[in-house]
Structures are given as C-alpha cells and as structure tokens.
MDAnalysis code that builds the backbone (N, CA, C; Angstrom):
import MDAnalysis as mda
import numpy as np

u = mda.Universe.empty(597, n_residues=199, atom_resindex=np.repeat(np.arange(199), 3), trajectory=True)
u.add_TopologyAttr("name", ["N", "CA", "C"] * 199)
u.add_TopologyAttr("resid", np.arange(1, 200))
u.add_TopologyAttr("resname", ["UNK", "UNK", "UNK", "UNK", "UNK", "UNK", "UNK", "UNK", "UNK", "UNK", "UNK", "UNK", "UNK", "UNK", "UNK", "UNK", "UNK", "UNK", "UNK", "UNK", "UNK", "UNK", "UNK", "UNK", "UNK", "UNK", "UNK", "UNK", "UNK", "UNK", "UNK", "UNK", "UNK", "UNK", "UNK", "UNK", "UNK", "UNK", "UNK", "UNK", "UNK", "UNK", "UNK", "UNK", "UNK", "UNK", "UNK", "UNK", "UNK", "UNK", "UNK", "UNK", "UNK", "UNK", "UNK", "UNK", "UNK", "UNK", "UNK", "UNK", "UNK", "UNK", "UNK", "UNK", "UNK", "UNK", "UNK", "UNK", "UNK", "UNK", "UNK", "UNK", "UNK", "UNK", "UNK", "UNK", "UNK", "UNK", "UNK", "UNK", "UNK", "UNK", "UNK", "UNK", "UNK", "UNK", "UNK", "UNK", "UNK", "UNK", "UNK", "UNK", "UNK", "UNK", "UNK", "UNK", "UNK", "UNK", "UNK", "UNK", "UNK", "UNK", "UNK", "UNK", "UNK", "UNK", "UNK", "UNK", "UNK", "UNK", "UNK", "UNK", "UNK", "UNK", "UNK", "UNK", "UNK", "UNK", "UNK", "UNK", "UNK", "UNK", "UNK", "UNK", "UNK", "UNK", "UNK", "UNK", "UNK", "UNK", "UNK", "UNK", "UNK", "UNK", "UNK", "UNK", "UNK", "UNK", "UNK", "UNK", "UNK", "UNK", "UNK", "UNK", "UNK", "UNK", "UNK", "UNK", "UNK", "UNK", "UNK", "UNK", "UNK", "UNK", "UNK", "UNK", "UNK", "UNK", "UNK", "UNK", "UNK", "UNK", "UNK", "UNK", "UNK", "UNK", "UNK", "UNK", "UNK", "UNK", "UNK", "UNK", "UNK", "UNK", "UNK", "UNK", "UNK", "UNK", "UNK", "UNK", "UNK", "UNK", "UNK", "UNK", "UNK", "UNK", "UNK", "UNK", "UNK", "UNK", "UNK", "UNK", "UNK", "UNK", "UNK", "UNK", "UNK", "UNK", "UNK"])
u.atoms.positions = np.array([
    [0.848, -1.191, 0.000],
    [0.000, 0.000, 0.000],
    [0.885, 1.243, 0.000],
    [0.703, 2.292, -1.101],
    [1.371, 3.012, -1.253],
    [1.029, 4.521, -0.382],
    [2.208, 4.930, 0.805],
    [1.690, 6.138, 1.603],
    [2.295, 7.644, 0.714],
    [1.819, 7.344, -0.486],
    [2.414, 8.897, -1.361],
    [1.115, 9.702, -1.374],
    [1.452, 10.833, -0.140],
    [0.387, 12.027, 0.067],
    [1.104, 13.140, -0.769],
    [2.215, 13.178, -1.414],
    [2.314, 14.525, -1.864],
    [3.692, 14.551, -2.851],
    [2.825, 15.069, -3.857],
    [3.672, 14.628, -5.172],
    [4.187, 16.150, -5.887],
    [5.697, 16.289, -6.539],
    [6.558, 17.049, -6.955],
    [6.439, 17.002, -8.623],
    [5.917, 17.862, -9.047],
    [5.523, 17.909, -10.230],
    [7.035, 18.990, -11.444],
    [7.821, 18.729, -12.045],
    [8.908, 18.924, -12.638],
    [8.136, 19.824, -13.862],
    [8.273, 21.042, -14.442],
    [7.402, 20.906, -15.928],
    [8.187, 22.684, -16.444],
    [7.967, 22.761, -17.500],
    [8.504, 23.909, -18.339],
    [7.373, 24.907, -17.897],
    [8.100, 26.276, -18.186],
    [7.324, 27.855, -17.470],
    [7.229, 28.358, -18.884],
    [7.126, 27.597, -19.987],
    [6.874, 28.703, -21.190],
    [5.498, 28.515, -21.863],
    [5.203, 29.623, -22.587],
    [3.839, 29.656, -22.628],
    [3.516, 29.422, -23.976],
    [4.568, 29.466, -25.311],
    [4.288, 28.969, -26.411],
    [4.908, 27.896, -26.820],
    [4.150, 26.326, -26.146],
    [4.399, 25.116, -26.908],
    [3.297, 24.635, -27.425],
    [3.027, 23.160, -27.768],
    [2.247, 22.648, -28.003],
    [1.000, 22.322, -27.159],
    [-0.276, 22.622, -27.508],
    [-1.274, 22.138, -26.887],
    [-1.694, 21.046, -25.948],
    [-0.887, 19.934, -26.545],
    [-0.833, 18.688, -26.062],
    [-0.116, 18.674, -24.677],
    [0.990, 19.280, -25.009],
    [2.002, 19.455, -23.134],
    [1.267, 20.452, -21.978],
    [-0.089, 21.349, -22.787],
    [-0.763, 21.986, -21.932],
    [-1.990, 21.340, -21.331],
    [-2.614, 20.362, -22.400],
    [-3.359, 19.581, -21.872],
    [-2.916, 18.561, -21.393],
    [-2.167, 17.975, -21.050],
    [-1.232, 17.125, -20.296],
    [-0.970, 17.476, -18.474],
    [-0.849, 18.606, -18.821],
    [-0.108, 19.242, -17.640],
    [-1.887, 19.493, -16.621],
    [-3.281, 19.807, -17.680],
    [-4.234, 19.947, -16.823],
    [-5.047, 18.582, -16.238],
    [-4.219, 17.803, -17.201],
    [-5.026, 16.627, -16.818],
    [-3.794, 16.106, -15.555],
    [-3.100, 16.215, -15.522],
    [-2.260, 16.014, -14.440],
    [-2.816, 16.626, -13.264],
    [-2.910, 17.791, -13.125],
    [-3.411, 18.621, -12.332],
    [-4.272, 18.056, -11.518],
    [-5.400, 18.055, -12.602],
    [-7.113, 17.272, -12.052],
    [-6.778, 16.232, -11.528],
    [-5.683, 15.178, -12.036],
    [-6.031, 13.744, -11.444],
    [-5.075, 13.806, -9.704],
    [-4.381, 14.992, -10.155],
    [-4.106, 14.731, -8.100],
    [-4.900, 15.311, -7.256],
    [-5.311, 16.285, -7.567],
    [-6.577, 16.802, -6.897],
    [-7.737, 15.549, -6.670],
    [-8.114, 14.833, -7.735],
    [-8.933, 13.615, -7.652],
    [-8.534, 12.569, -6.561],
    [-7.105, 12.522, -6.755],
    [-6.872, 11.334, -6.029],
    [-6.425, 11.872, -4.359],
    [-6.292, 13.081, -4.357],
    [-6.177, 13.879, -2.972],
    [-4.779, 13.861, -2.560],
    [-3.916, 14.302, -3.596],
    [-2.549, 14.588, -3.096],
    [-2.310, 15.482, -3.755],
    [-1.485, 16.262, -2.412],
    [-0.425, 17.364, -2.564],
    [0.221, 17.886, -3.641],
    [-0.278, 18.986, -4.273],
    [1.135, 19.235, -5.631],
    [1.658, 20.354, -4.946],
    [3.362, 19.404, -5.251],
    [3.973, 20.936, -4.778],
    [5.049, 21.045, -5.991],
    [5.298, 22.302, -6.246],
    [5.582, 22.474, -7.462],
    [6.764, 23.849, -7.846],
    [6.996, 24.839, -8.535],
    [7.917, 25.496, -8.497],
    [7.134, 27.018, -8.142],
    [6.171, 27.031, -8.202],
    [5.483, 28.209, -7.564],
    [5.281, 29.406, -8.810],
    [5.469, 28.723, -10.096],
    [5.346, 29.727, -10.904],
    [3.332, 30.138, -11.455],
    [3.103, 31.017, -12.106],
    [1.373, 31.268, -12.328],
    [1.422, 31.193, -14.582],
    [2.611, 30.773, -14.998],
    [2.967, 30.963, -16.214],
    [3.565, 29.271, -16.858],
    [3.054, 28.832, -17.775],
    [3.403, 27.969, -18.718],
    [2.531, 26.520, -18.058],
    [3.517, 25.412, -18.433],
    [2.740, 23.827, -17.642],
    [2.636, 24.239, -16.103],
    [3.556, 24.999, -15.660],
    [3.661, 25.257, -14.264],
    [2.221, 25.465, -13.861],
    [1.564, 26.635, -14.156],
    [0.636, 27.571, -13.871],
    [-0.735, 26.532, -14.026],
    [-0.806, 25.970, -15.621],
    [-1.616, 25.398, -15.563],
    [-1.632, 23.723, -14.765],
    [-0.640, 23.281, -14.352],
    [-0.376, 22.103, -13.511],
    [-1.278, 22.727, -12.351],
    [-0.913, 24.057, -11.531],
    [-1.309, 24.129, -10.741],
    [-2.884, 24.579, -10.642],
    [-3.079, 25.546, -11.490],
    [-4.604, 26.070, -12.167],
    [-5.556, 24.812, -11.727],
    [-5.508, 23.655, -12.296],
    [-5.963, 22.456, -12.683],
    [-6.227, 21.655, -11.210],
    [-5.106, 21.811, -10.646],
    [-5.281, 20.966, -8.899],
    [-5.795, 22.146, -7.900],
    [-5.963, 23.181, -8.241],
    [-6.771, 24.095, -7.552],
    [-8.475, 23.862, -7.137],
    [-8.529, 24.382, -8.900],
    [-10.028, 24.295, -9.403],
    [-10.509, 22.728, -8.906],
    [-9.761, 21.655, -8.933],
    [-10.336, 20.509, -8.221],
    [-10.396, 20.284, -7.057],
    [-10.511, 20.968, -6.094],
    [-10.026, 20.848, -4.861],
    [-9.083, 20.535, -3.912],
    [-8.020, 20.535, -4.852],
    [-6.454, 20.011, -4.216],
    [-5.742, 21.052, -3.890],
    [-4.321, 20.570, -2.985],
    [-3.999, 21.189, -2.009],
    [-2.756, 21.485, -3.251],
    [-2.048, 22.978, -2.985],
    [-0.676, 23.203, -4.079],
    [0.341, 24.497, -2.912],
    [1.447, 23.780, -3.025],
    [2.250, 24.259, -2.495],
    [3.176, 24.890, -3.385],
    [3.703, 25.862, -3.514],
    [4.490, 26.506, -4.759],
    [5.932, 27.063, -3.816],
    [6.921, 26.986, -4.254],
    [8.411, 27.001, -3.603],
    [8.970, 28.381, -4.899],
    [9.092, 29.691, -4.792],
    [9.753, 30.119, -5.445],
    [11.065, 30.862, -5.223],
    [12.127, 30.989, -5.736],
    [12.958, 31.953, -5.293],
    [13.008, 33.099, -5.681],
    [13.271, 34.263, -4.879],
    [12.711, 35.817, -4.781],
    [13.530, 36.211, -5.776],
    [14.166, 35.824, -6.649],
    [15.064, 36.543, -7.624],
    [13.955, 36.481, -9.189],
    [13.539, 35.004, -8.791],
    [12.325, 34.878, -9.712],
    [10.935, 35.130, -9.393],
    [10.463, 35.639, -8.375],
    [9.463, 36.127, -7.805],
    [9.356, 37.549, -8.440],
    [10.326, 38.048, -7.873],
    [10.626, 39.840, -8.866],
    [10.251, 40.098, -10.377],
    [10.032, 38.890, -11.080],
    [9.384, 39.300, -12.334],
    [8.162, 38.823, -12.682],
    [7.469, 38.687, -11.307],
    [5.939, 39.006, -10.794],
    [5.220, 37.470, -11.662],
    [6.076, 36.618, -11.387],
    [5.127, 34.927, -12.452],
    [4.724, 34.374, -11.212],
    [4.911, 34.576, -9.837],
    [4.821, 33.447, -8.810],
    [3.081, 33.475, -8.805],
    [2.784, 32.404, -8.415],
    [1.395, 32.296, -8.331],
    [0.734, 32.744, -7.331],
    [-0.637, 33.759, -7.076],
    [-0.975, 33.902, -5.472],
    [-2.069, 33.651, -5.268],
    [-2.511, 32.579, -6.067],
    [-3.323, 31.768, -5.176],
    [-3.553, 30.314, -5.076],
    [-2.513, 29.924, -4.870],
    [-2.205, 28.710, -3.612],
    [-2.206, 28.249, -2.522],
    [-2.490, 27.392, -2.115],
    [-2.776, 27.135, -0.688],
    [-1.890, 27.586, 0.088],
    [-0.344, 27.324, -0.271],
    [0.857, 28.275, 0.439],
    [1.880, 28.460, -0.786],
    [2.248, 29.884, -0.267],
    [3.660, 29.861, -1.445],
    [4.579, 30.877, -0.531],
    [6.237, 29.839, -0.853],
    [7.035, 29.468, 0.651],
    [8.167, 30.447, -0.769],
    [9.006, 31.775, -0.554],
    [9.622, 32.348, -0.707],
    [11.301, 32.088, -0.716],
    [12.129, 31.789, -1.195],
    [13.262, 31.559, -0.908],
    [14.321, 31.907, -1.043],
    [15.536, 32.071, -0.917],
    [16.884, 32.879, -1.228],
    [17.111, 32.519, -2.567],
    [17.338, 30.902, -2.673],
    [18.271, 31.121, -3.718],
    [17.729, 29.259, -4.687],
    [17.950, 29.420, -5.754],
    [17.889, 27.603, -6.417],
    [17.787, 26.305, -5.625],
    [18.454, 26.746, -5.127],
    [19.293, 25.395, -4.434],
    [18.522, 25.397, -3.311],
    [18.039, 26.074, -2.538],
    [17.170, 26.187, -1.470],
    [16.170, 25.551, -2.065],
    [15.667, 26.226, -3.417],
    [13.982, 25.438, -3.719],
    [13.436, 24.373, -4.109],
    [14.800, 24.132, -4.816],
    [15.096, 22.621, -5.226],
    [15.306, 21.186, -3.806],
    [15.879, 21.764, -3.367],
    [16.340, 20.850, -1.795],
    [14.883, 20.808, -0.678],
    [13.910, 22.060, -1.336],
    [12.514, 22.670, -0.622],
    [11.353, 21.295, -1.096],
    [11.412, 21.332, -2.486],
    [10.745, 20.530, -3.128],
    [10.715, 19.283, -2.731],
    [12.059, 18.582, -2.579],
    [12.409, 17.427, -2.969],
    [12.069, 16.967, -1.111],
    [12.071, 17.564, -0.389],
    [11.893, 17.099, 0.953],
    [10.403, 17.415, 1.153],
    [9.677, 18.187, 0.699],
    [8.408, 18.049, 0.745],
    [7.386, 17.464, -0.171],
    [8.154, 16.064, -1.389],
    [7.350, 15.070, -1.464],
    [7.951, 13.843, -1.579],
    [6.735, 13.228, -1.743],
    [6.268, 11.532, -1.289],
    [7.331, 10.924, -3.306],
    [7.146, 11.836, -3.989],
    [7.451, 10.954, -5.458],
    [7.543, 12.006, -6.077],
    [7.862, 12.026, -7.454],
    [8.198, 13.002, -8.379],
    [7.706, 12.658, -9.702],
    [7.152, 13.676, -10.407],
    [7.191, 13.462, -12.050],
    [7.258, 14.351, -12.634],
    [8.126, 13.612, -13.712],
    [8.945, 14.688, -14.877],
    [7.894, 15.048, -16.137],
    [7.259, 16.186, -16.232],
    [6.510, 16.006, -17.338],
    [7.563, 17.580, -18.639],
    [7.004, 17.384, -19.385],
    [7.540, 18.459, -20.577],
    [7.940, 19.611, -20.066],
    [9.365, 20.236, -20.204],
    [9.950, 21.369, -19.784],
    [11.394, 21.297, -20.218],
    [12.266, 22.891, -20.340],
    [13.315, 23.299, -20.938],
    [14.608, 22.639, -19.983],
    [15.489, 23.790, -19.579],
    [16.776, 23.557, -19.031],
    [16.288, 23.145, -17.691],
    [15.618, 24.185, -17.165],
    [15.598, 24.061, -15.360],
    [14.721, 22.458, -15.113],
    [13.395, 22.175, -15.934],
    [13.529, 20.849, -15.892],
    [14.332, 19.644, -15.942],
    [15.394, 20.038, -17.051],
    [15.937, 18.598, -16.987],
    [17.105, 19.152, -15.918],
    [17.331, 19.911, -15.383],
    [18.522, 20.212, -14.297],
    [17.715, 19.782, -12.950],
    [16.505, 19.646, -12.793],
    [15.492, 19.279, -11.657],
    [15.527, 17.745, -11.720],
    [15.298, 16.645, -13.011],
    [15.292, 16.081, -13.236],
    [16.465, 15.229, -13.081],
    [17.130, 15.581, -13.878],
    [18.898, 14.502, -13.424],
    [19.453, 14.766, -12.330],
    [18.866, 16.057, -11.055],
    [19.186, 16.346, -9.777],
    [18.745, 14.714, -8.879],
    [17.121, 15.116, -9.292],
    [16.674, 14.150, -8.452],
    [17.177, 12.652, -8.412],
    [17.347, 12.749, -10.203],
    [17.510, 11.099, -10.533],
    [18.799, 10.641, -9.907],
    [19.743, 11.568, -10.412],
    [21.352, 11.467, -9.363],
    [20.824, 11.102, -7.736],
    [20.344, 11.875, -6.932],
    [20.211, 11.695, -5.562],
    [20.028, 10.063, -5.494],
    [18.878, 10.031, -6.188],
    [17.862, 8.664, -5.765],
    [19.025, 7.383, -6.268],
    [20.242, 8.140, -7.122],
    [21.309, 7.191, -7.394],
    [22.174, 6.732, -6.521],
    [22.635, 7.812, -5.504],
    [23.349, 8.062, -4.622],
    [22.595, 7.652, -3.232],
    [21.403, 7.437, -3.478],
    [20.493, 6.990, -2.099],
    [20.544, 7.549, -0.957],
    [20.329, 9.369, -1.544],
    [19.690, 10.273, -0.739],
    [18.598, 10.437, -0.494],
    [17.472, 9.496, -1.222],
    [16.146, 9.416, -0.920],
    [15.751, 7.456, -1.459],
    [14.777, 7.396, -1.478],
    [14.315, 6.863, -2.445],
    [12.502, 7.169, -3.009],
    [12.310, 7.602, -3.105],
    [11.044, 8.618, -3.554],
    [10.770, 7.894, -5.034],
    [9.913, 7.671, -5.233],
    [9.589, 7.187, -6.785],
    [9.629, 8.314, -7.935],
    [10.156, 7.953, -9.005],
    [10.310, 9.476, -10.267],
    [9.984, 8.514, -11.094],
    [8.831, 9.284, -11.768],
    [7.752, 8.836, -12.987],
    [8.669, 9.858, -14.101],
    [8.991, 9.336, -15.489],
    [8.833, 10.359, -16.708],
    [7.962, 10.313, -17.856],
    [7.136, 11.448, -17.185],
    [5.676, 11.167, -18.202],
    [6.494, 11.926, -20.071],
    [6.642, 11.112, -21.008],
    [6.620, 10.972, -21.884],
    [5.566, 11.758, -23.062],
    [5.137, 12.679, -22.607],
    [4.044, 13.215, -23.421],
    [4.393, 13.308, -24.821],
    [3.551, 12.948, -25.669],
    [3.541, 12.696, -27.202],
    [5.367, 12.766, -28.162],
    [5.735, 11.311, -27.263],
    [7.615, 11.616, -27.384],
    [8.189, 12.451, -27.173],
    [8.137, 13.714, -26.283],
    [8.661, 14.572, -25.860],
    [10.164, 14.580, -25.326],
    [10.094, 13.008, -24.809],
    [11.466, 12.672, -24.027],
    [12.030, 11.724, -24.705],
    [11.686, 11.036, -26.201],
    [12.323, 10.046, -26.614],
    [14.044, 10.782, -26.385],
    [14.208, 11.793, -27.131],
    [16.043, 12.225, -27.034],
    [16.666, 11.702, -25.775],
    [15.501, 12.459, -24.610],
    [16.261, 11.784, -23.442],
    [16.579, 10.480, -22.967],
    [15.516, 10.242, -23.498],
    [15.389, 8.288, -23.148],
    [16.695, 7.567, -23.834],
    [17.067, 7.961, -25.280],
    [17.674, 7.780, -25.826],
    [19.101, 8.063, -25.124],
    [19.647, 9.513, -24.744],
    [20.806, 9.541, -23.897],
    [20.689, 8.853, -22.746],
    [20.110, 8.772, -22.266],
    [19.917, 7.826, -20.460],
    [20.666, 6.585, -21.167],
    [19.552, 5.371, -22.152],
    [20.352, 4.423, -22.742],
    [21.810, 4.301, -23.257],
    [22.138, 5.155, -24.013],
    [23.752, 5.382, -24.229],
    [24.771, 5.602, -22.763],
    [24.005, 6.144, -22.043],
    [24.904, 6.335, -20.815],
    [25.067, 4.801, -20.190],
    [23.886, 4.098, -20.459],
    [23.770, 2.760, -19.544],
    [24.644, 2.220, -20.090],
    [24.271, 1.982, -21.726],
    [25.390, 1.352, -22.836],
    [26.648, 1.292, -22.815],
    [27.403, 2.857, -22.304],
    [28.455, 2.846, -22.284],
    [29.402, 2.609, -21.004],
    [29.013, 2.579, -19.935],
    [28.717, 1.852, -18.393],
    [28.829, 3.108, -17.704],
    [28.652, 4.663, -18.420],
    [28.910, 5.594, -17.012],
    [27.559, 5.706, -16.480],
    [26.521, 4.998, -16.505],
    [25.526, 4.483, -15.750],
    [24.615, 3.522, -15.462],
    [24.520, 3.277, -14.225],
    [23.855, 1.885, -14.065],
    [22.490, 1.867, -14.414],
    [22.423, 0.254, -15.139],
    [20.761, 0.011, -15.686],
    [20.129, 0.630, -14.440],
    [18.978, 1.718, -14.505],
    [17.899, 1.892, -13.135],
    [16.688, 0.751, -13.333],
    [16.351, 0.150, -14.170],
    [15.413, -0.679, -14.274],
    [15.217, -2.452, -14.518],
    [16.340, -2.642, -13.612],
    [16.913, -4.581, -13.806],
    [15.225, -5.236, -13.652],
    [15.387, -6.251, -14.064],
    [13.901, -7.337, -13.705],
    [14.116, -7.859, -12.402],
    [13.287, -7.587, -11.547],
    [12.998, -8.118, -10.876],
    [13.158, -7.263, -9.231],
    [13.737, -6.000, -10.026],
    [14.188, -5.353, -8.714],
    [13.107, -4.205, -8.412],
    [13.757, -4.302, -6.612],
    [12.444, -3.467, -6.076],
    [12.193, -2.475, -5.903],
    [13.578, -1.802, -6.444],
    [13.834, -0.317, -6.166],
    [13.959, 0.397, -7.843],
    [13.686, 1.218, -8.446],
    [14.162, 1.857, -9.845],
    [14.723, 3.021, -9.651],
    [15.500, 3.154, -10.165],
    [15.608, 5.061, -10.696],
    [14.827, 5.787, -11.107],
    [14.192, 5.449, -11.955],
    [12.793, 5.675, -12.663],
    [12.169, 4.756, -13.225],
    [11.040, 5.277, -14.011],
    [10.274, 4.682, -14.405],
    [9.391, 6.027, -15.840],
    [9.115, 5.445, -16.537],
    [8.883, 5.943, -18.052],
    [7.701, 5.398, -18.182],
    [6.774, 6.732, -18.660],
    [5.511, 6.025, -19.056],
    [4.740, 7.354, -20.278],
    [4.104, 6.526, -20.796],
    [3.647, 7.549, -22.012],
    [2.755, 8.536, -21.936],
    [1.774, 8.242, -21.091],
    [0.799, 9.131, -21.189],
    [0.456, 10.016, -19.416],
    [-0.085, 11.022, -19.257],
    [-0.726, 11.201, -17.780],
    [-1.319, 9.858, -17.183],
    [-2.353, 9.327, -18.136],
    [-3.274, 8.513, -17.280],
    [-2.764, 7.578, -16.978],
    [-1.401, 7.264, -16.813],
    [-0.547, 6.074, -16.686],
    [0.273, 6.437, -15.467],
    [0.799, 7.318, -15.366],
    [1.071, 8.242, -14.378],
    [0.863, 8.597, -12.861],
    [0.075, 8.173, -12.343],
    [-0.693, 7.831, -11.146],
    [-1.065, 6.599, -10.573],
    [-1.727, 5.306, -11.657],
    [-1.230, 4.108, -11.257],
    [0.157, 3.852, -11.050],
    [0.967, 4.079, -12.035],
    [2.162, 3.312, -11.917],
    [3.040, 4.094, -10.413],
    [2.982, 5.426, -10.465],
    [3.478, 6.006, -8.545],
    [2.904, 5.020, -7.718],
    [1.479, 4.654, -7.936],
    [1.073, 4.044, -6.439],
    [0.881, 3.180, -6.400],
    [1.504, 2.056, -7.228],
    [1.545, 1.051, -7.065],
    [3.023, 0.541, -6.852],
    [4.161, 1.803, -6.848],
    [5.201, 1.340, -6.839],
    [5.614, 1.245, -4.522],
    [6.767, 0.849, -4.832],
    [7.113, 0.596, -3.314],
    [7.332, 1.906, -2.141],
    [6.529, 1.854, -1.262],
    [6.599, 3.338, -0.836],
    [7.738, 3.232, -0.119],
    [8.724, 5.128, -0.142],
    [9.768, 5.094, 0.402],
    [9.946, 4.615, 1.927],
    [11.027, 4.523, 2.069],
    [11.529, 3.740, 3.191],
    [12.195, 4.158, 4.356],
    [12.551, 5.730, 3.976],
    [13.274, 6.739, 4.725],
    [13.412, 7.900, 3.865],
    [13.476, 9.069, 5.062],
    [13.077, 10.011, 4.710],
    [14.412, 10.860, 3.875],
    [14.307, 11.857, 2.517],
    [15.389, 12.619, 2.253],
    [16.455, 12.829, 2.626],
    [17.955, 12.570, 3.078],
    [18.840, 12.494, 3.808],
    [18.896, 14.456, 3.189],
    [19.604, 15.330, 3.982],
    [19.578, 16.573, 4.204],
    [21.200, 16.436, 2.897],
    [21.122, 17.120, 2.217],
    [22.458, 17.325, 1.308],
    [22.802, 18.747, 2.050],
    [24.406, 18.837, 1.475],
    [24.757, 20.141, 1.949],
    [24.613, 21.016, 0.952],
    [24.028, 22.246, 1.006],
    [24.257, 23.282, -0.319],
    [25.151, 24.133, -0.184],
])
C-alpha cells in the first residue's frame, strides 16, 4: 500500500508550446486533486507550471508553490495557492521541493527541468532518498532523453535503473498522464526520509 500524500511535479514555465504538453499538464493537475494529493511544485502562475497548478486548484487540491525571490521579482509566482514558501536562492527550492514530497514526475519542460530532473535522478542514485520518479513521456517529448539515459547505460557511465525483478528503480517511463498515477502508487513506498544534502 502506497503512503504517497504529496507529489513534486517537474514541468517547463513557457507559454508557447504545443497544446498537447498543456493539456497534459491539466489533466495532471485534475487527477491529483482527484486522487487527494499534494502538488507541490515550483510556484510559478505561467506555462505547464501555472496550468499544472490552475488544474489541482479548481479541483479541490492542495498546491504548495516554492519560489525563489530573484524569480518572484518578475511578478510569475502564483498567489493563489494554498501556500507559497519564498526563498533565497535555487538550491534552497530545489532541496525545498524534494523534501516536501512523497514521489516526483517529470513532465515536458526546458533547461531548469531537466537540471530538476537529473538532480533528483542522481540523488535517488546516490540513495539520498528513495522517492519514486515517474517520466511522463508526453507525445515523445522525451524520446532524445530516453535515448541519452540508454547510451549512458550502454556505455557503463551508468547503471541500468530498471533490472527485472528489482524493487527499487531510478525511474520509471511512461507515455501518457493517465498512466502516471497508477504506476506512482503502485510502486514501493519510500523507506526513509530525504537524507539533508549540503548546499
């Protein structure tokens, strides 16, 4: 039985992509609100961000937004969230995030995503957590990446995250949202809590 109350949602702040990564991002939204967990997220009111959070609002879910005041100053943070927690600096919000949830998923976004993304995935390598990380795949969005992850495995500067039979992953890859929520909660709930990194 999986105890994941509160899930870390990864996603791009820009506002001209494809439709599909926007409706992605609302159907994400809705289904944690549905299922009654926590989004906590980067605290922005602009791009998948905004509408990730838009989406778990309007459904009755709870959204926690983490921004740092350097990016607050060009007035995107969202204000109306259940809480939105102010911070010095990156590294604070990132280290903010990652200790205030249960699992993570990577959905469509630029640099600061995949720098959020291979953060987490590194930790959970290093077994500073073990937290489950979903990469929702929206309409091949991440084949490139999928593709470098494999070459890295290929070439041994990283270990397979997904052997048969094992109980722990690095991740886990899945194509669509609606896949996305079974596969978190059915995976093994963590076992101990975030070990504190130094920044």
């Amino acid at each position: 039985m999986s105890n994941i109350r509160s899930v870390c949602v990864y996603c791009g702040s820009a506002g001209t992509v494809a439709q599909g990564y926007k409706d992605a991002a609302h159907q994400l939204g809705t289904a944690l609100a549905a299922e009654g967990l926590r989004l906590v997220y980067g605290g922005g009111r602009v791009g998948l961000m905004g509408i990730v959070a838009d989406a778990a609002l309007a459904g009755g879910g709870e959204v926690i937004g983490i921004i740092p005041e350097h990016i607050q100053r060009f007035e995107v943070d969202h204000s109306g969230l259940t809480e939105l927690h102010v911070v010095d600096t990156m590294h604070v919000r990132k280290a903010m995030m990652a200790e205030q949830a249960d699992a993570f998923i990577i959905l469509p976004g630029g640099i600061g995503t995949l720098d959020e993304a291979f953060e987490i995935i590194t930790w959970r390598q290093l077994e500073l957590h073990d937290k489950p990380v979903v990469i929702c795949n929206v309409d091949g969005f991440w084949d490139p990446l999928i593709a470098l992850l494999d070459h890295l495995q290929a070439t041994g500067f990283m270990r397979k995250p997904n052997l048969p039979g094992a109980s722990k992953q690095l991740y886990t890859i899945v194509d669509s949202v609606a896949q996305v929520l079974p596969t978190l909660l059915s995976q093994p709930a963590p076992a101990r809590p975030l070990k504190k990194a130094r920044l």
